[in-house]
Backbone as CSV, one residue per row, in Angstrom:
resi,resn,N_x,N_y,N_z,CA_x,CA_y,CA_z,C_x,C_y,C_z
1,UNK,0.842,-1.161,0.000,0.000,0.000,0.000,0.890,1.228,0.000
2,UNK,0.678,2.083,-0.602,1.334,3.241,-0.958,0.988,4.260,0.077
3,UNK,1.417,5.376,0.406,1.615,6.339,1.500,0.846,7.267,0.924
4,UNK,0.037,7.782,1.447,-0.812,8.866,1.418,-0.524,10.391,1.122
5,UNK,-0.076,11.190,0.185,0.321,12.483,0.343,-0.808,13.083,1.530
6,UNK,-0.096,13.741,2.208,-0.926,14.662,3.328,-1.253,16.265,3.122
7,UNK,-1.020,16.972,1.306,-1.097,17.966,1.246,-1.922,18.316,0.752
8,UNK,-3.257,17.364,1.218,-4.553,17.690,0.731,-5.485,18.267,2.311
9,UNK,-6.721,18.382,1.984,-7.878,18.776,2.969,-8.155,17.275,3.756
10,UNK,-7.791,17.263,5.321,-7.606,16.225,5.582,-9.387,15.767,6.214
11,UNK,-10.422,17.016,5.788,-11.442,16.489,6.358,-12.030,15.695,4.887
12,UNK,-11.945,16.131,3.968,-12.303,15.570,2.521,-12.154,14.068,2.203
13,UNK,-10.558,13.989,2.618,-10.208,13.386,2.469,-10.816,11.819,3.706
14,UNK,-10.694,12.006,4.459,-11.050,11.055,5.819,-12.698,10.759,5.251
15,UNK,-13.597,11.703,4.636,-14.960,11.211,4.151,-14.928,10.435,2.884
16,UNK,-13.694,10.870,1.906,-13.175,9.915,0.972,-13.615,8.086,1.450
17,UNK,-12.635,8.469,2.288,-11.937,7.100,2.685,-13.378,5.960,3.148
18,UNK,-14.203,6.928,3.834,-15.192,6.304,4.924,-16.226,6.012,3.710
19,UNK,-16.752,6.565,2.911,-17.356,6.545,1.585,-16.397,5.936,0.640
20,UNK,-15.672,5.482,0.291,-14.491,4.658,-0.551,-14.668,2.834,0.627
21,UNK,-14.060,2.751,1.569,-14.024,1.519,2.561,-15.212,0.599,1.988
22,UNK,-16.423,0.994,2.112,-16.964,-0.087,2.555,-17.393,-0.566,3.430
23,UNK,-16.636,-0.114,4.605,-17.486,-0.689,6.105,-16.143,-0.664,6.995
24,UNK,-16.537,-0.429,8.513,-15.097,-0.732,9.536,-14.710,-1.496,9.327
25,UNK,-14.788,-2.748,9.044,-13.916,-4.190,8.881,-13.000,-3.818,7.857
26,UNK,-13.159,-3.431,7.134,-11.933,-2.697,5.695,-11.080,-2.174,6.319
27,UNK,-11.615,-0.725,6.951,-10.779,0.612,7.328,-9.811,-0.185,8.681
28,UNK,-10.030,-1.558,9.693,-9.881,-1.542,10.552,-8.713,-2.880,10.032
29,UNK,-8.534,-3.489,9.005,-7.997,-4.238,8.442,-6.580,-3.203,8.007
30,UNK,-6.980,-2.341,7.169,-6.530,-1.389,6.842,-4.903,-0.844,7.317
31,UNK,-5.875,-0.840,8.694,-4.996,0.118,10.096,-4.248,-1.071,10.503
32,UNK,-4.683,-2.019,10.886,-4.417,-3.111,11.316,-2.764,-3.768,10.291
33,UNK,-2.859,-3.432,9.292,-1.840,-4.020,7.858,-0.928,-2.677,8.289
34,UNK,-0.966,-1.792,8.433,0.012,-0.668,9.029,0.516,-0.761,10.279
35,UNK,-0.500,-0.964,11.569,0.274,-1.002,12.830,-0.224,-2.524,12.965
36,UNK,0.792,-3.201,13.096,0.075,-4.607,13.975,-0.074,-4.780,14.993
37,UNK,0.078,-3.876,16.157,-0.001,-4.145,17.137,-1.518,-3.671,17.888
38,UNK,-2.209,-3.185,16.992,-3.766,-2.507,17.317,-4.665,-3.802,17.651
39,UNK,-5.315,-3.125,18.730,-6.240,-4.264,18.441,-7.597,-4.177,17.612
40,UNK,-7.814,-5.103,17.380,-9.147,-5.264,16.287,-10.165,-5.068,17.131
41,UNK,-10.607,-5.815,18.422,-11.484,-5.353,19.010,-11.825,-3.677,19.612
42,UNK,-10.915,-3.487,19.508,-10.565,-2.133,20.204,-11.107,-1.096,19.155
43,UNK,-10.728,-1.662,17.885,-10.447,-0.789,16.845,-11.957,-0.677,16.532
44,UNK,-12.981,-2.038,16.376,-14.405,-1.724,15.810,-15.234,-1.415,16.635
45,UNK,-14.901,-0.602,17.923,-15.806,0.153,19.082,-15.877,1.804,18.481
46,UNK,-14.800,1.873,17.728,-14.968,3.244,16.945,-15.738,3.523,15.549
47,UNK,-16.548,4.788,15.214,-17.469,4.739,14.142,-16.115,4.849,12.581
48,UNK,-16.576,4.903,11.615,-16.010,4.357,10.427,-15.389,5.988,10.197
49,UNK,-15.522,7.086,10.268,-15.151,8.306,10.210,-14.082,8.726,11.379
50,UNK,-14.147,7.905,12.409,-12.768,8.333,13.423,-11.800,7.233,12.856
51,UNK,-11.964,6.292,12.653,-10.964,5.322,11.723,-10.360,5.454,10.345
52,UNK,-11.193,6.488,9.523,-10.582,6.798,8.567,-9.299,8.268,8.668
53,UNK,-10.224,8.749,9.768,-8.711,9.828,10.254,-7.605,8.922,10.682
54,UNK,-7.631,8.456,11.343,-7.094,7.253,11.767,-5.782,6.996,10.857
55,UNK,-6.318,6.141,10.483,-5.903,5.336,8.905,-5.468,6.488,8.304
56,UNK,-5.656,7.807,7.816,-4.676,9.161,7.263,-3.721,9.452,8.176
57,UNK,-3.611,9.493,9.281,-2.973,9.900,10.074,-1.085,8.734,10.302
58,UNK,-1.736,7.462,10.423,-1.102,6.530,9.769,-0.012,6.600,8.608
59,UNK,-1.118,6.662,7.749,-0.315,6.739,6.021,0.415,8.077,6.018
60,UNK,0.190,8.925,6.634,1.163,10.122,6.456,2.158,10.078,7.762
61,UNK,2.321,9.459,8.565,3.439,8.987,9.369,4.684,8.100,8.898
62,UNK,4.082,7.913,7.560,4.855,6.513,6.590,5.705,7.932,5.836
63,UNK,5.205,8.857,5.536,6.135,9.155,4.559,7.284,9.708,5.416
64,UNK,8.395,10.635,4.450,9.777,10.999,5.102,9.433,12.314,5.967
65,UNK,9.459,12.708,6.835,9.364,14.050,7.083,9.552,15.516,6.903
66,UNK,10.639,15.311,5.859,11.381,16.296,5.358,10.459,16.785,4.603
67,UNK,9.870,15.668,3.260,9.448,15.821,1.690,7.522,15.868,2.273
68,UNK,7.045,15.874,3.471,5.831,15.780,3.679,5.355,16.416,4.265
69,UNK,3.773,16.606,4.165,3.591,17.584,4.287,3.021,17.637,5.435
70,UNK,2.459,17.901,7.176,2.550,17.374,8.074,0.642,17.071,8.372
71,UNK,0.519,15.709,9.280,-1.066,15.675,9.453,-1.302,16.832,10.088
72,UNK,-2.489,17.063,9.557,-3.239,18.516,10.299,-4.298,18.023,11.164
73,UNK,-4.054,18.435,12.364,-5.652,17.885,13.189,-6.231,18.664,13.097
74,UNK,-7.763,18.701,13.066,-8.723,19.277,12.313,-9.082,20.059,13.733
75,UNK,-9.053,19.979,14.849,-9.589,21.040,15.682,-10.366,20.805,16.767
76,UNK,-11.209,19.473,16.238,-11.976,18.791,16.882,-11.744,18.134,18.042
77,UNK,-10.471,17.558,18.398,-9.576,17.205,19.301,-8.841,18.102,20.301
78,UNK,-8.307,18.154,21.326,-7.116,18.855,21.949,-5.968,17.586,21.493
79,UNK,-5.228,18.834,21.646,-3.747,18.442,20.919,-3.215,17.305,22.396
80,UNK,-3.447,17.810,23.892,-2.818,17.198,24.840,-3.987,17.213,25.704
81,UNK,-4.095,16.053,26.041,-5.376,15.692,27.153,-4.528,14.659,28.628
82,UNK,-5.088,15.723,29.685,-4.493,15.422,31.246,-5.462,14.416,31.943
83,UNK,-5.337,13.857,32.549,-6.344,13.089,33.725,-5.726,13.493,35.121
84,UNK,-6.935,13.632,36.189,-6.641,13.515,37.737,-7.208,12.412,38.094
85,UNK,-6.361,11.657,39.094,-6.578,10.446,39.282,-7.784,11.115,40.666
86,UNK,-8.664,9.924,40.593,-10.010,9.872,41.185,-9.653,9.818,42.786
């Protein structure tokens, strides 16, 4: 599987993917053929649109850093999330 250029619109793109897949079992196969160490169960508790960021986020970690162009998180997220223990 070939590496993803990342110097596109990464929300376009992630609805691409989720509309392209087919279904989580694809996208989670997908992820799964990139990191092996994920788990599968783990992986199909998430909807098919957080897995396809996912899976971009992935494929643009594959390329070189220099020549690429960097994942953009869309906003929706915090960049760093804290916990206090209970």
């Amino acid at each position: 599987m070939a590496a993803v250029c990342c110097d596109f619109n990464p929300i376009v793109t992630s609805m691409n993917r989720v509309f392209n897949s087919g279904s989580v079992d694809s996208l989670v196969e997908s992820i799964v053929a990139i990191n092996p160490g994920a788990d599968r169960e783990w992986l199909v508790t998430f909807d098919a649109y957080d897995l396809a960021r996912y899976l971009q986020h992935l494929e643009c970690a594959l390329e070189p850093r220099e020549t690429a162009t960097p994942w953009e998180r869309l906003g929706d997220t915090p960049a760093v999330v804290s916990r206090t223990a209970a």
